[in-house]
C-alpha positions as CSV (number, residue, x, y, z in Angstrom):
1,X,0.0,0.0,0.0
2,X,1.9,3.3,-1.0
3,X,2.0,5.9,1.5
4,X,-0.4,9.4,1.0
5,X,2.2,12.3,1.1
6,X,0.9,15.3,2.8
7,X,0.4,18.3,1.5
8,X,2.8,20.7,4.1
9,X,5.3,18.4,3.7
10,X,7.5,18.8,0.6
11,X,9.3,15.2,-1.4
12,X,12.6,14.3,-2.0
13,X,14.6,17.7,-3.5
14,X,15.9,17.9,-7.0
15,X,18.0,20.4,-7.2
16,X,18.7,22.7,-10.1
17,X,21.9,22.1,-11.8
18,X,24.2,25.1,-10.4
19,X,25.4,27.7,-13.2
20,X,28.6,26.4,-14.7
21,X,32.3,27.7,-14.1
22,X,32.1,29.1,-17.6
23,X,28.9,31.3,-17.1
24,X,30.3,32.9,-13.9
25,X,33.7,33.9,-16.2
26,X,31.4,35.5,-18.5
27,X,29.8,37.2,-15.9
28,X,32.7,38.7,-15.0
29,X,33.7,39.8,-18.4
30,X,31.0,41.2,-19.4
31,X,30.1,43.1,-15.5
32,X,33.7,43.9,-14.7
33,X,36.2,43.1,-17.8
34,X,33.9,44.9,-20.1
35,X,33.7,48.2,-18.7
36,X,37.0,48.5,-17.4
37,X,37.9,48.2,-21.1
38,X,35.3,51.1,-22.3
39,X,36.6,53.1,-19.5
40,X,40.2,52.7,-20.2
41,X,40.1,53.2,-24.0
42,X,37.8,56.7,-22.7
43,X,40.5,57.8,-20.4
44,X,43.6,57.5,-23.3
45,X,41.5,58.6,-26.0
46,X,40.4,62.1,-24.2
47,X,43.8,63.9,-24.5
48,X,42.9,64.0,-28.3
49,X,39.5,65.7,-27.7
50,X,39.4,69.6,-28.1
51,X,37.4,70.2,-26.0
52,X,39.6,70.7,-21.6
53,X,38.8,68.3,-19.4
54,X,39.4,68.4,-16.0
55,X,42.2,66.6,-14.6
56,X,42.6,65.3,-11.1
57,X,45.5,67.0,-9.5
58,X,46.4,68.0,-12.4
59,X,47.9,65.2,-13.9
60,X,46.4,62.7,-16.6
61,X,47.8,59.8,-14.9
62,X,46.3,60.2,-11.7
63,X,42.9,61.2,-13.5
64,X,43.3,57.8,-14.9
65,X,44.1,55.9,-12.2
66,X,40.8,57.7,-10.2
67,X,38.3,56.5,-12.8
68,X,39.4,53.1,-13.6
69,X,39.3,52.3,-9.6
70,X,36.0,54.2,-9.9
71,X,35.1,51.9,-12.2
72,X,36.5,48.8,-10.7
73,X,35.1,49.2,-7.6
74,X,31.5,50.1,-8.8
75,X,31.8,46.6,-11.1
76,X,32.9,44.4,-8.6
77,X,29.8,45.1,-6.6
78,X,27.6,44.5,-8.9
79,X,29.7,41.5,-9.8
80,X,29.2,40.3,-6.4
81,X,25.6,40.8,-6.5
82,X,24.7,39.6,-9.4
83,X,27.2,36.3,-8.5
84,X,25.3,36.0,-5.4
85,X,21.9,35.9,-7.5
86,X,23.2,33.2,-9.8
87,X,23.2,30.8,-6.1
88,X,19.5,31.2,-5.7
89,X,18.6,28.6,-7.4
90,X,15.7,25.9,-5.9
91,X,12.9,23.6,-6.9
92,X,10.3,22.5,-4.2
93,X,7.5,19.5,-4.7
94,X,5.0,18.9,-2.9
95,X,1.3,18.0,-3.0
96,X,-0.1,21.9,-3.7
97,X,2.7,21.9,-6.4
98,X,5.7,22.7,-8.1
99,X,7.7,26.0,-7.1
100,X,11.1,27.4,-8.9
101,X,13.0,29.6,-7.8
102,X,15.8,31.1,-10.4
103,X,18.3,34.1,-9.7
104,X,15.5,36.9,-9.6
105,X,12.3,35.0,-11.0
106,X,9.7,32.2,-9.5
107,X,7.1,30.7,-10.5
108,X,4.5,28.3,-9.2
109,X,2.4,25.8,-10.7
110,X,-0.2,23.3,-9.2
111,X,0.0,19.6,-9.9
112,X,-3.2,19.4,-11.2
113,X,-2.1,21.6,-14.2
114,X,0.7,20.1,-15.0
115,X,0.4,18.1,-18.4
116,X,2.6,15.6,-17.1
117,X,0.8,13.0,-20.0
118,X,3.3,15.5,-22.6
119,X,6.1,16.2,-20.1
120,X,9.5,14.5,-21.2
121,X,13.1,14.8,-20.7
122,X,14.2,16.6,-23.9
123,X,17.7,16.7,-25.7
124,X,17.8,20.5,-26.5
125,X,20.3,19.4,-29.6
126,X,17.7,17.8,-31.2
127,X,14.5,19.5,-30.6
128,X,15.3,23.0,-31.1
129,X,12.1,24.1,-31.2
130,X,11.9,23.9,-27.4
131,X,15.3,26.3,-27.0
132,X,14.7,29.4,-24.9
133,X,14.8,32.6,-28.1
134,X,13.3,35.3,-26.9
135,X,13.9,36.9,-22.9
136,X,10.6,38.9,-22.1
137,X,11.9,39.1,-18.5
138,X,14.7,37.0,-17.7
139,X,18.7,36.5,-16.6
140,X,20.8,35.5,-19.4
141,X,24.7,34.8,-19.5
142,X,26.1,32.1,-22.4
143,X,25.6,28.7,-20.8
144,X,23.0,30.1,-18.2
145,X,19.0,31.6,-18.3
146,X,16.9,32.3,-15.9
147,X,13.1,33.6,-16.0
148,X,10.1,34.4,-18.3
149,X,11.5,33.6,-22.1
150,X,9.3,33.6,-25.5
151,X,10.9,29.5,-26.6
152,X,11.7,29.1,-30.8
153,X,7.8,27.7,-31.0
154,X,6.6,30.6,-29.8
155,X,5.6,29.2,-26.3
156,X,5.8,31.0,-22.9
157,X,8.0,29.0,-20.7
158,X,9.3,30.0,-17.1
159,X,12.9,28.8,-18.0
160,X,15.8,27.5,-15.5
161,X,18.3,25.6,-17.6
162,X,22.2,26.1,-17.0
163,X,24.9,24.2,-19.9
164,X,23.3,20.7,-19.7
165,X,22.1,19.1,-23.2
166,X,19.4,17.2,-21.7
167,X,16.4,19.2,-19.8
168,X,12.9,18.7,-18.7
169,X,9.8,20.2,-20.3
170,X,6.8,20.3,-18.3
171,X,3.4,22.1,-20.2
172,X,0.9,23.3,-18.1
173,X,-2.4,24.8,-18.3
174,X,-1.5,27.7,-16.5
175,X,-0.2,30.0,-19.3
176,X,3.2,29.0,-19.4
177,X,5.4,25.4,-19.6
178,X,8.8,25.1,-17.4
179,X,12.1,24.3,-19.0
180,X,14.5,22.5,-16.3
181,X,17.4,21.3,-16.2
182,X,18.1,19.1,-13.0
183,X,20.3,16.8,-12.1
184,X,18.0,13.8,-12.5
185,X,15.1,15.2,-15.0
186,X,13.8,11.3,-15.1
187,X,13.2,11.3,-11.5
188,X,11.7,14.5,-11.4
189,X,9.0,13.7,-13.8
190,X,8.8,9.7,-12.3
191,X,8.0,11.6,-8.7
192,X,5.6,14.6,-10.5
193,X,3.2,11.3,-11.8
194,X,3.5,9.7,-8.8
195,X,2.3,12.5,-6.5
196,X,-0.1,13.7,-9.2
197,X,-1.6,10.1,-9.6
198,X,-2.0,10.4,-5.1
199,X,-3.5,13.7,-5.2
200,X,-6.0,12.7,-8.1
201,X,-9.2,13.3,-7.0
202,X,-10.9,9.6,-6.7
């Protein structure tokens, strides 16, 4: 006899697979690398303006050195925060339904309209129709996305995927399906039929 799960007590966790090693280096290119770079080319190229700018102490090298610490230091926070953000990542189960949480962006979706009959564990190589292609309202890096994306079939889809090839897509009937990419996207859609098949109404 299989055991009724309650619904205040949450199942077994999948977790998320974590943001790869590459999408936090591109992270910091494009927060702190990339601006440092503007900012630098700025600073040498303003001696050939016409127009007098103001120097700091007098001297173009300390004016430099001001502003590219300006810079560094403003970037790095951000970098920080932003890094920070990328380790909220976390999927909860239980028998009111499925919750994601991803960087900045959640959703939640009730068992009961999840069209778990057309879930399945995709291969993102091969059907590129399901690939996130337009962000509405999301967190992207290369390698990474997070949130609300418009997917190549034109589908609204509350997307957490990181590098993996192989993800989970779960339709719903509440407006939007949910592309994820956990560690073991079999068992997560093994334990979404099971608890959907003990919270069927009988």
């Amino acid at each position: 006899m299989r055991q009724r799960l309650s619904p205040r007590h949450p199942t077994a966790a999948h977790p998320l697979t974590p943001p790869s090693a590459s999408a936090r280096r591109w992270l910091l290119v494009l927060v702190v690398g990339l601006p440092l770079v503007i900012s630098a080319l700025s600073v040498g190229l303003a001696p050939l303006s016409h127009d007098a700018q103001p120097l700091v102490g007098g001297s173009a090298a300390s004016t430099a050195a001001v502003t590219l610490a300006s810079v560094a230091a403003l970037t790095l926070l951000l970098w920080a925060a932003l890094g920070f953000c990328l380790r909220r990542q976390s999927l909860q189960i239980d028998a009111q339904g499925l919750r994601v949480q991803s960087t900045f962006f959640s959703t939640q979706v009730a068992i009961a309209q999840l069209q778990l009959d057309q879930a399945r564990v995709v291969d993102l190589e091969e059907h590129t129709e399901l690939r996130p292609f337009l962000k509405t309202r999301g967190y992207g890096l290369p390698g990474f996305r997070s949130g609300w994306y418009r997917l190549r079939n034109k589908r609204k889809a509350f997307v957490a995927t990181a590098d993996s090839r192989f993800v989970l897509w779960l339709p719903s009937t509440a407006g939007h399906g949910l592309l994820l990419d956990v560690r073991d996207p079999n068992g997560l859609l093994r334990q979404l039929r099971e608890l959907a098949a003990h919270t069927r109404p009988r």
